[in-house]
C-alpha positions, 0 to 999 in steps of 0.5 A, spaced: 481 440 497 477 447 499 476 450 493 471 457 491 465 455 489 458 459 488 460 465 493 460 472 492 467 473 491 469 475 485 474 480 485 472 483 477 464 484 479 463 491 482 458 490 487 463 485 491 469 491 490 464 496 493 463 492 499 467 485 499 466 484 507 461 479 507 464 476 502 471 475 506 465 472 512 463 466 507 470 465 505 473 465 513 467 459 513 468 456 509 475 454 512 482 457 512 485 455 505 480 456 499 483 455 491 480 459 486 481 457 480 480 465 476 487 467 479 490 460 480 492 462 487 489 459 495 485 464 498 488 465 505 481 469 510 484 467 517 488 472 521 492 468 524 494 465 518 495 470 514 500 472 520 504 467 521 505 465 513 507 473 512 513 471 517 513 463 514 521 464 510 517 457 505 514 463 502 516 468 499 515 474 494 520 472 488 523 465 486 528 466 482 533 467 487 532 459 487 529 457 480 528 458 474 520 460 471 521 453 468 524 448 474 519 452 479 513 450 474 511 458 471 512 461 464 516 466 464 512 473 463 512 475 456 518 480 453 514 486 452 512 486 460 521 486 461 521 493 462 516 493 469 519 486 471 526 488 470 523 495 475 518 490 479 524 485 480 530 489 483 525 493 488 526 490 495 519 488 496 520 483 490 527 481 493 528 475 497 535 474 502 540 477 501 538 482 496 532 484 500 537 485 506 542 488 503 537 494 500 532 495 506 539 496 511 541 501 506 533 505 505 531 504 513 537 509 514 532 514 511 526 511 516 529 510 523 524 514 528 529 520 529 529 522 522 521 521 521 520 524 528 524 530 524 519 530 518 513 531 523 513 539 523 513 539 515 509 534 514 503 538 519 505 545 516 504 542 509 497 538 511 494 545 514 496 549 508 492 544 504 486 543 508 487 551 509 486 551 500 481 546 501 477 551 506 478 557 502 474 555 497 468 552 500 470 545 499 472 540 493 475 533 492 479 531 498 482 525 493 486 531 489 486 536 495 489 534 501 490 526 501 494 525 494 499 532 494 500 531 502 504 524 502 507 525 494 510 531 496 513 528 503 516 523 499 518 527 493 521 530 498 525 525 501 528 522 495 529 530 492 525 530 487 524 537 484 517 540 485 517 542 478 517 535 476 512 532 482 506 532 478 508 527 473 508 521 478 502 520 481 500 518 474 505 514 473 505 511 479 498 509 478 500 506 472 505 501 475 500 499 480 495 496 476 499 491 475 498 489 481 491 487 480 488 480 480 490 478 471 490 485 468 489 486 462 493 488 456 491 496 456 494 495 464 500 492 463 502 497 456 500 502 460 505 500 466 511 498 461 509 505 459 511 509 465 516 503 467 521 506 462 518 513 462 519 513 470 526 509 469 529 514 464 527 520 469 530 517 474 535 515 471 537 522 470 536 525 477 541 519 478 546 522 473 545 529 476 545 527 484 552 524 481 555 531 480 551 535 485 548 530 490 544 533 495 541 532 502 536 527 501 535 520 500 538 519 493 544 522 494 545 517 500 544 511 496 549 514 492 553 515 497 553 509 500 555 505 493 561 509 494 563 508 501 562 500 499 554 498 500 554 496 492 548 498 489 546 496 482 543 503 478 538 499 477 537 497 484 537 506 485 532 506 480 527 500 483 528 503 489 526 510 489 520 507 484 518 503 490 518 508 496 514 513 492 509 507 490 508 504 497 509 512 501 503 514 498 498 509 495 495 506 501 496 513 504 491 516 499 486 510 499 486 510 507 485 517 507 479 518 503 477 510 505 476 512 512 473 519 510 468 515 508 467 511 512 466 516 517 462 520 515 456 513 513 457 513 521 456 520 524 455 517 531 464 517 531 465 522 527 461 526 532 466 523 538 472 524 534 470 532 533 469 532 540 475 528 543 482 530 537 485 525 542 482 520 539 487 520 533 491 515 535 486 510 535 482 512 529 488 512 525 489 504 527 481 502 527 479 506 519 486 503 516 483 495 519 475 497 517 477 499 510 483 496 508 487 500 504 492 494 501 486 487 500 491 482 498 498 480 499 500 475 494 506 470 496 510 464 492 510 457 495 517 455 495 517 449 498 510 444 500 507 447 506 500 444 509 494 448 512 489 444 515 491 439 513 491 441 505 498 440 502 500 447 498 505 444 493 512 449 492 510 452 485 503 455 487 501 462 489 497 464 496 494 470 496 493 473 504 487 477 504 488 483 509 481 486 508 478 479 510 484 477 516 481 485 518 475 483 520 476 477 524 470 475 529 476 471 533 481 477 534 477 483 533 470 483 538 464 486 533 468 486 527 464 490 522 463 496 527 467 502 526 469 503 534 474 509 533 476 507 541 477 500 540 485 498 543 486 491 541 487 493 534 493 488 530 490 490 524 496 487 518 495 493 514 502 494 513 504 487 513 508 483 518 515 479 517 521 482 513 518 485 508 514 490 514 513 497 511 519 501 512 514 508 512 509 505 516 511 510 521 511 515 517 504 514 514 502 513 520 504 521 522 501 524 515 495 521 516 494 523 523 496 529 521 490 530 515 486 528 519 487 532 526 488 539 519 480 537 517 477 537 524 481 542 526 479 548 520 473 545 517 470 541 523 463 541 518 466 537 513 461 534 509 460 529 503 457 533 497 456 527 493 456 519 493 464 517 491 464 512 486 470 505 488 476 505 483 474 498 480 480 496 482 480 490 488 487 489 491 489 497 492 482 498 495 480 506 494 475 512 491 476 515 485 474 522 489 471 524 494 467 530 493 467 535 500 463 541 502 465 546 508 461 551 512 
């Protein structure tokens, strides 16, 4: 059995968050699954298998639609974690089939391509308004500018939030989020089943009110569907709207800022995609592969699998790393070159199989967007000082990124 055993991975220390890369390289060394003992998961670094164990249905992201926490060998979370778990568990990327299917059928009517091709005009009036703010006042953080409003406010927009109350969920939505980090902490997890219940009481709300006076956005859909016969629970609404809001913005912020900075440390590409804006297309898809917005995805073991001939017995959890599988010598030529033209590029930033992002498309069309609204109105943009990381290592990104125009 491959374990981890004195490498320089070690998701808790700040130099290996600051840059795990070379660690992942040790790690796809060392073989293809690698237990570690800190988390209690195997580490999976290879691209090839990290892409077809996100399609293999012996996994999955939830076992309770087979099990009970004693038979699958687990201890059941502790009662004063309920209030994140009872939203955690009925969103669909914690749901396995039929749930998982019944739910995405609903949501990827929201998503089609003609209905995200729709929102294209908004979402690049909206990113030249806030990259014009940005302009007129000589720079500022192009975290809290451009890349967090842009992507909240087009999902805000989508579920029919009101713009009064949109402030409210960035923050709650962090709170969330840090329970998706590697063993979190007791602060972590109070903070999380504090926004739970606050977010939950608000959308409950919202719910109540789109009864009354539904609207042309997708909460009121959701609604509507319930009642045409497509059951779902209130619980599922409310799970639901936290999960698009979640996953519609986090890996936009993170990618956003990650590839900024990650242009500006190679000028060389920087200076060609100033020079040729036809370029968005690939640089979108080569800075979400470089810096991975989204480094571990984690799955149950729901029955006995073998990779390289180590037997991973039902009951145990694989932790696929995307930022390792990123940089694979054997699917990516020169990994650890940012090449801004590269066209063999099937990074799985946004995952495979059935839990695939819905928004990918969308995400896709914000950041090209940002992207081609910074170049176009401050084709000057600079760093005005040295980020520092977010100390957290599964959701990948800075805690600012400070910028000076002119």
């Amino acid at each position: 059995m491959a374990a981890v055993r004195d490498l320089a991975f070690d998701p808790w220390d700040p130099a290996f968050v600051a840059d795990p890369y070379p660690a992942f390289a040790e790690l796809r060394a060392r073989g293809r699954v690698l237990y570690y003992e800190p988390s209690d998961q195997w580490l999976v670094p290879h691209h090839a298998d990290v892409s077809a164990l996100l399609r293999d249905r012996r996994l999955g992201r939830t076992y309770l639609h087979r099990f009970t926490h004693e038979k699958f060998g687990r201890t059941p979370p502790p009662p004063e974690h309920e209030p994140f778990h009872v939203l955690n568990d009925h969103g669909m990327l914690d749901l396995e089939p039929p749930d998982h299917t019944r739910i995405r059928r609903l949501v990827s009517k929201a998503f089609t391509p003609r209905t995200v091709e729709r929102l294209k005009p908004y979402v690049h009036r909206l990113a030249d308004e806030l990259v014009a703010a940005l302009v007129r006042e000589g720079g500022g953080d192009l975290l809290t500018d451009v890349a967090e409003p842009l992507p909240v406010a087009v999902i805000a927009e989508m579920l029919g939030i009101p713009q009064a109350d949109r402030a409210r969920l960035r923050p709650w939505s962090a709170a969330i989020c840090g329970m998706y980090e590697l063993n979190p902490s007791a602060e972590t997890a109070a903070k999380a089943v504090r926004a739970s219940v606050e977010f939950s009481d608000y959308l409950r709300h919202l719910i109540a009110e789109r009864r009354t006076r539904p609207g042309d956005d997708l909460i009121s859909g959701l609604i509507a569907a319930h009642d045409e016969g497509d059951r779902l629970t209130e619980q599922e609404m409310i799970s639901t709207a936290v999960l698009l809001l979640n996953a519609g913005h986090e890996a936009t912020v993170n990618a956003t800022v990650n590839g900024w900075w990650a242009l500006f440390r190679h000028p060389g590409q920087l200076a060609a995609l100033r020079a040729d804006h036809a370029l968005i297309p690939s640089a979108v898809e080569e800075l979400l592969r470089y810096d991975t917005p989204l480094q571990l995805f984690e799955r149950w073991v729901l029955d006995d699998i073998e990779i390289d001939g180590t037997t991973i017995p039902r009951g145990a959890e694989i932790a696929m790393l995307f930022g390792s599988a990123n940089h694979d010598p054997a699917v990516f030529t020169d990994p650890e070159r940012l090449d801004l033209t590269r066209r063999d590029n099937p990074h799985i930033s946004f995952s495979a199989g059935i839990h695939y992002c819905i928004g990918a498309p969308l995400a896709r069309i914000e950041l090209a967007a940002s992207l081609a609204a910074l170049l176009r109105q401050a084709p000057t943009l600079r760093p005005a000082a040295e980020p520092q990381r977010r100390p957290n290592f599964v959701m990948r990104g800075l805690t600012g990124l400070r910028v000076e125009v002119g």
